[in-house]
DODO-43414 format. One record per atom (N, C-alpha, C): residue number from 1; atom name; x, y, z. Coordinates in steps of 0.05 Angstrom, whole numbers, always signed. Layout:
  seq  atom      px      py      pz
  NUM    CA       X       Y       Z
...
END
This chain:
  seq  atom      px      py      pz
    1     N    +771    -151     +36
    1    CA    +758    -126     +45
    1     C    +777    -102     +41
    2     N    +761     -76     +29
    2    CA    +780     -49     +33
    2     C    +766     -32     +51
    3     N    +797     -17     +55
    3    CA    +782      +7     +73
    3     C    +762     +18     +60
    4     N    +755     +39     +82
    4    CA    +736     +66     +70
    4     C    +753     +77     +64
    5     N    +747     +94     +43
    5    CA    +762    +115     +27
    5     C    +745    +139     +54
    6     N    +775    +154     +50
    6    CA    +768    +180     +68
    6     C    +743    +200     +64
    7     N    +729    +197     +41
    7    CA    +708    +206     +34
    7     C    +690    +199     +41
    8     N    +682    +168     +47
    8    CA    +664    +147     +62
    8     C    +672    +151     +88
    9     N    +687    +154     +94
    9    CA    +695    +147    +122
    9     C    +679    +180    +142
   10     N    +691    +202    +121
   10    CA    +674    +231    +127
   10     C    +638    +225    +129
   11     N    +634    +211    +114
   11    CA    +597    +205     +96
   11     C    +592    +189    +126
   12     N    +608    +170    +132
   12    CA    +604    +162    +158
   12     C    +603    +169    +176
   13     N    +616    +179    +190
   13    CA    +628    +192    +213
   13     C    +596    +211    +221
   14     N    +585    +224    +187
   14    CA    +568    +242    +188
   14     C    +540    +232    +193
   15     N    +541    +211    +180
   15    CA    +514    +187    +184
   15     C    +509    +185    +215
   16     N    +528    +175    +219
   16    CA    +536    +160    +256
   16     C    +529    +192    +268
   17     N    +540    +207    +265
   17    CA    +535    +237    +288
   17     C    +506    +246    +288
   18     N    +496    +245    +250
   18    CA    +464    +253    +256
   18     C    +448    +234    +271
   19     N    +454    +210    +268
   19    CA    +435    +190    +289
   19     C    +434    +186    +309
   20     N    +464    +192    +322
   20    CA    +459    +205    +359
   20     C    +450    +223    +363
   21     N    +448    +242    +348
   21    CA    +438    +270    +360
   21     C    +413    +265    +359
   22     N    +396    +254    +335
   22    CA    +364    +241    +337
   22     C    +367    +233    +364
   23     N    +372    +205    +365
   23    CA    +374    +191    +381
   23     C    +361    +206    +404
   24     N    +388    +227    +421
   24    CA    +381    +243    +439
   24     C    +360    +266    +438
   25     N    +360    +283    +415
   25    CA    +344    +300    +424
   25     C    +319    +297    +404
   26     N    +304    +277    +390
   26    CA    +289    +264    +386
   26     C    +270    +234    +388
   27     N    +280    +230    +412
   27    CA    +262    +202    +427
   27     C    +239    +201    +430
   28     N    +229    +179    +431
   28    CA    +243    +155    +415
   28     C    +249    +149    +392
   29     N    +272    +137    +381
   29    CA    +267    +146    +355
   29     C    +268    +115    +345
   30     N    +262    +113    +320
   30    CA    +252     +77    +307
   30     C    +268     +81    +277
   31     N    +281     +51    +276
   31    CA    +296     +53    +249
   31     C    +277     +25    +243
   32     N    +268     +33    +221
   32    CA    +249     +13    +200
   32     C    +270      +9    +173
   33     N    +274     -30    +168
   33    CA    +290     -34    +165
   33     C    +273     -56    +141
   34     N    +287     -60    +114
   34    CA    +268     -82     +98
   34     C    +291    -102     +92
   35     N    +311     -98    +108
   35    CA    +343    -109    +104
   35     C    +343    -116     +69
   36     N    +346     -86     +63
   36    CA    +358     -82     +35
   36     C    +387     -76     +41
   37     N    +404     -62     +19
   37    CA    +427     -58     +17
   37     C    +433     -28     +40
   38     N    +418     -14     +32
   38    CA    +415     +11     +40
   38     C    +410      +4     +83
   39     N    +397      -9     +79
   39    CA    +377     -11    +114
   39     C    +403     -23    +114
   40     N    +423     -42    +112
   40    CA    +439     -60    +131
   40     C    +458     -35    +132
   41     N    +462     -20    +117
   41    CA    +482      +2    +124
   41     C    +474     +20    +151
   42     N    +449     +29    +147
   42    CA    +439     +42    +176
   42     C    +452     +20    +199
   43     N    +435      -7    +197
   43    CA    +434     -24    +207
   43     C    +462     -27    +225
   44     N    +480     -19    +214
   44    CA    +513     -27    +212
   44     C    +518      -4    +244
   45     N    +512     +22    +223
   45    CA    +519     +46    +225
   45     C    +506     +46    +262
   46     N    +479     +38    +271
   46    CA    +470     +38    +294
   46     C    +471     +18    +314
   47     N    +494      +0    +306
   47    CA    +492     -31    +320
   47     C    +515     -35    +316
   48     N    +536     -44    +298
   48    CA    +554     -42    +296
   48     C    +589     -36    +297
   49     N    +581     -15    +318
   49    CA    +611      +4    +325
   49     C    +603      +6    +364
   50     N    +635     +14    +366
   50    CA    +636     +16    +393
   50     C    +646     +38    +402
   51     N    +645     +63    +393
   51    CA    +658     +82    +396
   51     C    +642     +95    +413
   52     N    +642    +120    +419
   52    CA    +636    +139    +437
   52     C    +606    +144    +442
   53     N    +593    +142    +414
   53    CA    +568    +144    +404
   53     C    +554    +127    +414
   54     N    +565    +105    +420
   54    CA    +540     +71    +428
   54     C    +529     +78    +441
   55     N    +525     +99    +462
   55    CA    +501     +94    +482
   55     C    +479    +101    +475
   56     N    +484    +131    +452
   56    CA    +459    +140    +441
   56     C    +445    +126    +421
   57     N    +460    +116    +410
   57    CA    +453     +92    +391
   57     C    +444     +71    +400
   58     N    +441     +64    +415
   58    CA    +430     +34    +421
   58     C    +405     +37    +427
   59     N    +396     +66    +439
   59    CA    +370     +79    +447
   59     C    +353     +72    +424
   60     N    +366     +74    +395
   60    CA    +344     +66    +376
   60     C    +340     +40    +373
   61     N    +300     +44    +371
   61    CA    +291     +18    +366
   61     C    +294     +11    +337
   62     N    +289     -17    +335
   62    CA    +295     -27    +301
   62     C    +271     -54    +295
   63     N    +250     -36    +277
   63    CA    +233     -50    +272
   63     C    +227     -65    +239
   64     N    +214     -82    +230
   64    CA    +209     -94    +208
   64     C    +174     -98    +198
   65     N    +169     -88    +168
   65    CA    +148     -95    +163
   65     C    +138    -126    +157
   66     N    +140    -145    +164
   66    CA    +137    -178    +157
   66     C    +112    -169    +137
   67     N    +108    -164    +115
   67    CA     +78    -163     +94
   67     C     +64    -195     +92
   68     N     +79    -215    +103
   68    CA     +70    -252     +96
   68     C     +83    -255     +74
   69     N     +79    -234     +55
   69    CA    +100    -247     +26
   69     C    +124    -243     +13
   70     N    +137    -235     +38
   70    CA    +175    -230     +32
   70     C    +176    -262     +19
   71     N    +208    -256      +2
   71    CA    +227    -270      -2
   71     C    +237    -292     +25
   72     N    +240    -319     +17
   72    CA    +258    -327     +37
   72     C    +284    -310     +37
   73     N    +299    -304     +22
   73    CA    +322    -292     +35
   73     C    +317    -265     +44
   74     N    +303    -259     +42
   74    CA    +298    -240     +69
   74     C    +293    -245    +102
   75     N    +286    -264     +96
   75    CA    +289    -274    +128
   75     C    +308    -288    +127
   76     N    +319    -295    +120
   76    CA    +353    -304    +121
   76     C    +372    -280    +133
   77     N    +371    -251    +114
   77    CA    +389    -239    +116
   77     C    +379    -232    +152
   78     N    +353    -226    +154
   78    CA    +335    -206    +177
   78     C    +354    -234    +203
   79     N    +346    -253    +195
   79    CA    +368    -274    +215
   79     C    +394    -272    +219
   80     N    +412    -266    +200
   80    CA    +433    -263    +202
   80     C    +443    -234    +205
   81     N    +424    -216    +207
   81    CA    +429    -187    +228
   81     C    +421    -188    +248
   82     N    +409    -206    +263
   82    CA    +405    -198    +291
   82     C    +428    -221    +300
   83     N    +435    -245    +287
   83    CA    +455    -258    +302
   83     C    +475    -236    +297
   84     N    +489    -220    +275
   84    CA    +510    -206    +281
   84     C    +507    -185    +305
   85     N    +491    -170    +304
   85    CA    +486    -144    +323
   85     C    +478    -147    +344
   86     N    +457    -177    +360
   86    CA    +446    -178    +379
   86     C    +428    -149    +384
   87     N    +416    -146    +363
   87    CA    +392    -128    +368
   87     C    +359    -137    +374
   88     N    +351    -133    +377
   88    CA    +315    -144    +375
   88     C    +298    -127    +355
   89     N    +293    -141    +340
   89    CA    +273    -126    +314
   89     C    +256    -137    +313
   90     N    +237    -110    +317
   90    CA    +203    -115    +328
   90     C    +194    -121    +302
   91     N    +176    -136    +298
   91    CA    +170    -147    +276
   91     C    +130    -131    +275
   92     N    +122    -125    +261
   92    CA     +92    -120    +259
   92     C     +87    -120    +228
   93     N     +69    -134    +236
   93    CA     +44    -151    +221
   93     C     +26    -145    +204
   94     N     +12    -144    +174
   94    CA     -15    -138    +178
   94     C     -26    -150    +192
   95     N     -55    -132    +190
   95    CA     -79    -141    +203
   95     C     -95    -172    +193
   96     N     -97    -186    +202
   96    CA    -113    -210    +188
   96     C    -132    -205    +180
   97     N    -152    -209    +195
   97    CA    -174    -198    +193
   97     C    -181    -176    +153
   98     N    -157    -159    +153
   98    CA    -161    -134    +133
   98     C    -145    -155    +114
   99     N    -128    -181    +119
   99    CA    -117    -189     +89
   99     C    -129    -213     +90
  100     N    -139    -222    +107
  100    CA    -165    -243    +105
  100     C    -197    -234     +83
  101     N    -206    -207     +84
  101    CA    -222    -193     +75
  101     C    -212    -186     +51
  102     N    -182    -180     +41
  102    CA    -178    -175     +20
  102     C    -176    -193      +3
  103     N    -169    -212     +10
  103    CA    -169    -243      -8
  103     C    -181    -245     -11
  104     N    -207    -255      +8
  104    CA    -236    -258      +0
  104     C    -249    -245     -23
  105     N    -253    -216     -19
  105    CA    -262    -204     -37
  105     C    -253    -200     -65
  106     N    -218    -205     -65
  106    CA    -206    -183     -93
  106     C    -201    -208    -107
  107     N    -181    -233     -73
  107    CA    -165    -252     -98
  107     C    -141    -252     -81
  108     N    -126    -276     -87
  108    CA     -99    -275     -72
  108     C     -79    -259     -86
  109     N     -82    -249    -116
  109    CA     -52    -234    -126
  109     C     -72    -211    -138
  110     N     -91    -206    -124
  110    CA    -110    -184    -139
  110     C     -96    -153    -156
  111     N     -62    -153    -128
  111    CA     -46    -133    -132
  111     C     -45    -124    -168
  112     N     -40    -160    -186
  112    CA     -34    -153    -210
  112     C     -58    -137    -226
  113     N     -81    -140    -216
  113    CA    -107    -140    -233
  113     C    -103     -97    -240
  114     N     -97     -82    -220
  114    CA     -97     -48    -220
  114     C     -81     -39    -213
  115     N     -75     -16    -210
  115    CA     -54      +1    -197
  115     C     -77      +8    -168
  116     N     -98     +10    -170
  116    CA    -119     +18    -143
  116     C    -112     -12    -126
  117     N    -118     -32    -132
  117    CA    -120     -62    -116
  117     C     -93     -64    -108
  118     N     -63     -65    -120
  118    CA     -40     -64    -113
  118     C     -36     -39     -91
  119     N     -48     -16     -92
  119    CA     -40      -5     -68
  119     C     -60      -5     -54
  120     N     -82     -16     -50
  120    CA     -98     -29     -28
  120     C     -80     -49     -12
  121     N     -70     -69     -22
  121    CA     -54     -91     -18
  121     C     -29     -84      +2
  122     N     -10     -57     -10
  122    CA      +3     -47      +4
  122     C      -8     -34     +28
  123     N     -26     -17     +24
  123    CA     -26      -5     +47
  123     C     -41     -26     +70
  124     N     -64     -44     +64
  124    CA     -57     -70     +89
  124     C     -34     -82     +93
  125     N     -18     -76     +78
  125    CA      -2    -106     +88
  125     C     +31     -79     +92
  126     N     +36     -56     +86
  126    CA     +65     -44     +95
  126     C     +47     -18    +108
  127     N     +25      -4     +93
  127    CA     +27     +16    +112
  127     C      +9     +21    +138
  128     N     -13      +4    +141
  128    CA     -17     +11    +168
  128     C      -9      -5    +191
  129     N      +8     -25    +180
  129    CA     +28     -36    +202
  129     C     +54     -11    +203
  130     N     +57      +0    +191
  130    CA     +82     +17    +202
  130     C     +70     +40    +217
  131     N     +44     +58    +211
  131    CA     +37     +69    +225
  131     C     +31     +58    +261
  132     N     +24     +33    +255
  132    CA     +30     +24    +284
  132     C     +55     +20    +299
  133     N     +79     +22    +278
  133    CA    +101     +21    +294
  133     C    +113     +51    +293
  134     N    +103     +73    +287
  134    CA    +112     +92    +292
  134     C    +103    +107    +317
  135     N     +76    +105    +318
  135    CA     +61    +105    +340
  135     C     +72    +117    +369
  136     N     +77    +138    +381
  136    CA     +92    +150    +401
  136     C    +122    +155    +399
  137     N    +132    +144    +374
  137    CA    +156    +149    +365
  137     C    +159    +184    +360
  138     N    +192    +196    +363
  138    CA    +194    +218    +352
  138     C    +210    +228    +329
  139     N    +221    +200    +318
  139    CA    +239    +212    +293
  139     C    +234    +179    +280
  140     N    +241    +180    +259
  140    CA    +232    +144    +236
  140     C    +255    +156    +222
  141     N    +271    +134    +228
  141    CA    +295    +138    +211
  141     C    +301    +112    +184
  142     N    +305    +115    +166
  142    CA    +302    +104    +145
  142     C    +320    +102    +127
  143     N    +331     +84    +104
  143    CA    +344     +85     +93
  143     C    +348     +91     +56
  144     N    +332    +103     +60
  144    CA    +322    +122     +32
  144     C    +349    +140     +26
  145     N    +348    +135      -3
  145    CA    +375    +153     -24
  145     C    +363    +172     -43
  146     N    +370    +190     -50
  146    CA    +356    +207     -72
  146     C    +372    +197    -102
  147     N    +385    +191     -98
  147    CA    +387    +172    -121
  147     C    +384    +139    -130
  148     N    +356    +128    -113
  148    CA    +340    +101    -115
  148     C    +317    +107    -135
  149     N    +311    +136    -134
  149    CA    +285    +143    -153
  149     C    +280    +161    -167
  150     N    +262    +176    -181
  150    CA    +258    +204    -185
  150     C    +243    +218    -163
  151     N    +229    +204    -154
  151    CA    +207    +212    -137
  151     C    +231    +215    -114
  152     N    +252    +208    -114
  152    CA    +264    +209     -81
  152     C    +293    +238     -83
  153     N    +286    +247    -107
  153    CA    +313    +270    -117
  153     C    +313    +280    -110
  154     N    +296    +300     -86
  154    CA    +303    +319     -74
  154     C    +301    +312     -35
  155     N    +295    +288     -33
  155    CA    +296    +278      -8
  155     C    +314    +284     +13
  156     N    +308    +303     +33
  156    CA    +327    +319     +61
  156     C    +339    +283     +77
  157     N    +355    +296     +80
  157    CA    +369    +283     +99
  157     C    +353    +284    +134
  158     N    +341    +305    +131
  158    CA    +331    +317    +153
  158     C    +305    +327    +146
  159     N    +277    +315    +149
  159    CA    +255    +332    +154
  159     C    +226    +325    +173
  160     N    +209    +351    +179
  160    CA    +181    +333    +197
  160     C    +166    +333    +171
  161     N    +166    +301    +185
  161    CA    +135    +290    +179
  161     C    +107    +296    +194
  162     N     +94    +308    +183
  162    CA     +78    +321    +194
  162     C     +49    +294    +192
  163     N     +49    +278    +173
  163    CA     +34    +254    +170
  163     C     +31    +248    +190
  164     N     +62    +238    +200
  164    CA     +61    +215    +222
  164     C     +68    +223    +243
  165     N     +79    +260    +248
  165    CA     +82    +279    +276
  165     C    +110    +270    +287
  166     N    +128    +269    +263
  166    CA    +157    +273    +275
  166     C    +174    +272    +260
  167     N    +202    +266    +265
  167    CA    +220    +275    +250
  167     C    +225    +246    +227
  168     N    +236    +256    +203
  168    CA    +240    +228    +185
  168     C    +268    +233    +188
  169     N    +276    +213    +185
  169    CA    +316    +218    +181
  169     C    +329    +197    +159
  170     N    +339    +206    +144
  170    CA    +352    +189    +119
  170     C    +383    +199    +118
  171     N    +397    +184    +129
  171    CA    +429    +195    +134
  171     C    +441    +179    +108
  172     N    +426    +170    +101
  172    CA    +443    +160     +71
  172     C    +427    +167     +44
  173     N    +419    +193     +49
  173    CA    +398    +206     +31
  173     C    +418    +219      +6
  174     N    +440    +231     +13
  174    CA    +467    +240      -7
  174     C    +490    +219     -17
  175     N    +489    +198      -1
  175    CA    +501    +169     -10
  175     C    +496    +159     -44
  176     N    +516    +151     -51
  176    CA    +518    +134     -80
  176     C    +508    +104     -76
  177     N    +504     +96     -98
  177    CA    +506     +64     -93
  177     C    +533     +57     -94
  178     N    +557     +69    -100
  178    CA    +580     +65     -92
  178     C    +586     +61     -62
  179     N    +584     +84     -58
  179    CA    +584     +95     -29
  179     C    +575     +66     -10
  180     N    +549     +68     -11
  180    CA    +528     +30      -4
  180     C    +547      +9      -4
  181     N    +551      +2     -20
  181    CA    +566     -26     -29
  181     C    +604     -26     -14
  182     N    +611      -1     -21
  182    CA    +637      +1     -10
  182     C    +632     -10     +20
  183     N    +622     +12     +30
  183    CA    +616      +4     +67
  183     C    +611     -18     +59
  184     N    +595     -25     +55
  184    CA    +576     -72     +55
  184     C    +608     -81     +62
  185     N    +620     -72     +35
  185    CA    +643     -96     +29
  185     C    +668     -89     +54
  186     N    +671     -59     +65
  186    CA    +687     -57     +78
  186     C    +689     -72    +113
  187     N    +664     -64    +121
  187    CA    +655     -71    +141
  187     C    +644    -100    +136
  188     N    +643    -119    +119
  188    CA    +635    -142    +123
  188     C    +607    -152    +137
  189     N    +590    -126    +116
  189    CA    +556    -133    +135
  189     C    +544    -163    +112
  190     N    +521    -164    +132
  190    CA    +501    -189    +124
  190     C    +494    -174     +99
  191     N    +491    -184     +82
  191    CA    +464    -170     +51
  191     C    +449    -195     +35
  192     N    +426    -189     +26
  192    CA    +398    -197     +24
  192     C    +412    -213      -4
  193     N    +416    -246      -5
  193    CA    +427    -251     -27
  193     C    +417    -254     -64
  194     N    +390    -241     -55
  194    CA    +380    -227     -87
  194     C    +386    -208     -99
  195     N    +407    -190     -81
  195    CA    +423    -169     -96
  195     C    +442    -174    -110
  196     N    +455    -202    -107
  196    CA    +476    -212    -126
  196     C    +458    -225    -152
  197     N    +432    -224    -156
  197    CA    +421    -240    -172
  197     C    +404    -217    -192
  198     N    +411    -190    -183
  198    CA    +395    -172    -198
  198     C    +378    -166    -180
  199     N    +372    -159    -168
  199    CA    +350    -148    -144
  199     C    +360    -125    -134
  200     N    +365    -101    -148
  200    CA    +375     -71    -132
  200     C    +355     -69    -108
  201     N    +326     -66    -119
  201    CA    +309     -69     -99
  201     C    +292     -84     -89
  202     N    +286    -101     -69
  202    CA    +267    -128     -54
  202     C    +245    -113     -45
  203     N    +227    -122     -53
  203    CA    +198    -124     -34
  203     C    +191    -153     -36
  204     N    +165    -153     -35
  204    CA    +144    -174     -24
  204     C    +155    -188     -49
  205     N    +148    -213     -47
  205    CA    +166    -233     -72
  205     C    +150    -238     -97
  206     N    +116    -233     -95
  206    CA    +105    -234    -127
  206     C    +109    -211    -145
  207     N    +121    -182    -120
  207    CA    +121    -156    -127
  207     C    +151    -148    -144
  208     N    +162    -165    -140
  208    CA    +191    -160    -155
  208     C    +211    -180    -163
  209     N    +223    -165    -191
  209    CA    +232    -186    -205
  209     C    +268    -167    -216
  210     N    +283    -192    -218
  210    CA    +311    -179    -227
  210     C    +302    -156    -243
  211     N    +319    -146    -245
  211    CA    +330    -117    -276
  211     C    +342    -126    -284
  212     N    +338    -115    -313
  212    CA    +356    -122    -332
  212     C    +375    -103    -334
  213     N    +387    -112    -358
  213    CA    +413     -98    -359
  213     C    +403     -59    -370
  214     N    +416     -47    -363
  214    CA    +404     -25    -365
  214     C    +379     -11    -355
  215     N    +365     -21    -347
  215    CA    +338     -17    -332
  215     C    +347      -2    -304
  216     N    +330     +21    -297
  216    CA    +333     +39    -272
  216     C    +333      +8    -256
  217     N    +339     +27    -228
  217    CA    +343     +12    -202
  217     C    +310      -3    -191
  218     N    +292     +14    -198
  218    CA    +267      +2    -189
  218     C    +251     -11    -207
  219     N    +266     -19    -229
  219    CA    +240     -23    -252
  219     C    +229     -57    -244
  220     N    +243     -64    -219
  220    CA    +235     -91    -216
  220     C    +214     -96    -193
  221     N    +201     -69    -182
  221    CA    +183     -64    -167
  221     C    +158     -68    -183
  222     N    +136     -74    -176
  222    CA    +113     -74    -196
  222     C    +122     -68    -221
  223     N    +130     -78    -242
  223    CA    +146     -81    -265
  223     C    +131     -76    -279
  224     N     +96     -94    -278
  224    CA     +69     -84    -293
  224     C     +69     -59    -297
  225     N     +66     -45    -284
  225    CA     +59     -13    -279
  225     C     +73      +1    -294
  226     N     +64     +24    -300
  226    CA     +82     +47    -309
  226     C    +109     +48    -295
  227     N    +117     +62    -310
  227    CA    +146     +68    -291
  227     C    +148     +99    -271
  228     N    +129    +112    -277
  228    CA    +129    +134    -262
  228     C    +121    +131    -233
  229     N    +136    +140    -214
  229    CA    +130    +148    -181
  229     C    +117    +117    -173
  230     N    +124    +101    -179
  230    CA    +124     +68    -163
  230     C    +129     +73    -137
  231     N    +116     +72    -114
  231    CA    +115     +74     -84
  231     C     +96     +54     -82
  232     N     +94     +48     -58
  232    CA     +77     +32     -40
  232     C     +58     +46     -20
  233     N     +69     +72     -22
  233    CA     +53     +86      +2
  233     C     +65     +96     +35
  234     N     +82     +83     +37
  234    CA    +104     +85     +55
  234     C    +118    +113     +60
  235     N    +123    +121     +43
  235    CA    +144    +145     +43
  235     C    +128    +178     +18
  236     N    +108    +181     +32
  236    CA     +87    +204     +22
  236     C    +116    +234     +24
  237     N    +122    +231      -3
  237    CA    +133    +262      -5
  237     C    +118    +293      +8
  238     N     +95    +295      -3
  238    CA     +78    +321      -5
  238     C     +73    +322     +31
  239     N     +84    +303     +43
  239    CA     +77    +316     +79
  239     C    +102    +319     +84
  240     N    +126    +325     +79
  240    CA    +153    +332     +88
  240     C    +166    +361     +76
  241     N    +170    +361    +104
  241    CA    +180    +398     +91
  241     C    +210    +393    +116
  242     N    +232    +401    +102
  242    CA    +261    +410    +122
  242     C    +252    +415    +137
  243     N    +269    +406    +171
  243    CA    +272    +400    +194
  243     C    +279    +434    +209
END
């Protein structure tokens, strides 16, 4: 293991201060976590340390989308962060009933058949379970980078969501994938072991496949698809405006 370079260690320090201040003068606030590379750094960053900050930090809740069709090592890693941190991560569900109805009707991988049926699929199964866990919350803190996408390039560190009626917070929104990985390796966190296999980014496990060599960071998200603005629906740009 190496240190943080004093540069990380600043990027830190700054991460850790904006999430107590949420913390406090935005409650309750919820960190939604898909224990990617990025989330175990939050993850780290709000569970992790014992410094001055812990009290406000611990105030945040830490929740998970379960969609039914993660990766086993995703529930590997999601196990091996709560044995490190002794946190509780609320886990929510789709609705049965709505992925019971969707099978029926479309098909069990109907996702591949459109770009319309794939984000049907998403939004039962990531986004109206997260709107349930935001639900009286006042800030959704997240682990979004502006350099994971095009669609994410101009992404605040700080802004309301007016969607979901509160604050979004991405403290690793100016972070490198250097930056990511340094902390992982310095601090000795848990990580999702399909990132050693080519997996920059994990979702649901029929939904993504390694990258190749040269290939952006997301091209292993719905890989079918175009390559333009690949979302799931989760993270709606056009309702966020600076905090």
């Amino acid at each position: 293991m190496n240190p943080l370079s004093p540069a990380l260690v600043a990027k830190t320090d700054a991460a850790r201060g904006l999430l107590a201040r949420v913390a406090r003068d935005a409650a309750p606030a919820l960190f939604t976590t898909s224990f990617g590379a990025e989330d175990m750094v939050v993850f780290d960053l709000i569970a992790g340390t014992d410094d001055a900050l812990t009290p406000a930090l611990k105030t945040i809740a830490v929740a998970t989308l379960d969609t039914g069709r993660l990766p086993d090592e995703t529930y590997q890693v999601w196990q091996a962060a709560v044995a490190r941190y002794r946190r509780k991560v609320e886990p929510y569900f789709p609705a049965a009933p709505a992925v019971e109805q969707f099978v029926r009707v479309h098909g069990i991988n109907a996702f591949y058949d459109s770009v319309a049926e794939r984000k049907s699929c998403c939004h039962i199964r990531k986004v109206e379970p997260l709107e349930r866990a935001l639900q009286g919350r006042g800030a959704w803190i997240t682990g979004l980078r502006r350099a994971q996408a095009a669609s994410r390039s101009d992404l605040a560190i700080e802004a309301r969501d007016d969607e979901h009626g509160l604050v979004k917070v991405s403290p690793l929104a100016d972070w490198s994938e250097t930056d990511v990985w340094d902390y992982l390796s310095a601090r000795d966190v848990p990580v999702n072991a399909l990132h050693a296999r080519g997996y920059p980014s994990i979702g649901c496990a029929p939904c993504t496949r390694a990258v190749r060599p040269g290939e952006d960071v997301r091209a292993g998200r719905w890989w079918w698809e175009q390559a333009d603005a690949k979302e799931c629906g989760l993270h709606v740009k056009s309702e966020l405006v600076p905090a």
